[in-house]
N, C-alpha and C positions, 0 to 999 in steps of 0.2 A: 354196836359197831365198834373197832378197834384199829388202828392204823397205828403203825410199828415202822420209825425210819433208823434203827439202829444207832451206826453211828458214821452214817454217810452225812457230811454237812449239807449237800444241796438236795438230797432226800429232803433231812429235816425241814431247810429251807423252803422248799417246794411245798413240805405239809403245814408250819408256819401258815403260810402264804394263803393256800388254801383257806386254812380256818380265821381268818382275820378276812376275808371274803365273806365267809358263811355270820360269822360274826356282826358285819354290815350288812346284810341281807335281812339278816333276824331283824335289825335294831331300822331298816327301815319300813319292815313290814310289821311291826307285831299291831301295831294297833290296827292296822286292819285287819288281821286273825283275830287278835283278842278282844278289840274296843275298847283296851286302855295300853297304857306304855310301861305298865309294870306286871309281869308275871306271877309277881310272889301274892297280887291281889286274886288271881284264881288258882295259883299254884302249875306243872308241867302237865301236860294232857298228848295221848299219843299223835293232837294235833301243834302243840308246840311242847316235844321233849325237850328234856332240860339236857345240856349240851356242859362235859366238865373235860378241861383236858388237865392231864395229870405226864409232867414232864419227869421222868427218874433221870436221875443223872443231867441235872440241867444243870451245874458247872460245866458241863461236856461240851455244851453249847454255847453259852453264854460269856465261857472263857476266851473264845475264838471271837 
């Protein structure tokens, strides 16, 4: 999966937002997917993939 907000600020913002949601969701569910609170003990599985966001140009952001 890939999600691309250019360089609209409230794009960004919006996807931000998004993933710091998905972010608490994970961190309040894993142990009930996995039966512990750390992933790196069974490693990602196509039922908890491993989730990496990768910012290019994040002074573009972060300046603002």
């Amino acid at each position: 999966m890939f999600a691309f907000c250019g360089d609209d600020f409230d794009e960004a913002n919006a996807l931000f937002k998004r993933l710091v949601e998905l972010r608490k969701r994970r961190s309040a569910t894993i142990h009930d997917v996995l039966g512990m609170k750390n992933i790196w003990h069974v490693g990602p599985s196509p039922e908890w993939p491993l989730t990496v966001l990768i910012i290019d140009e994040a002074h573009t952001y972060f300046r603002e």
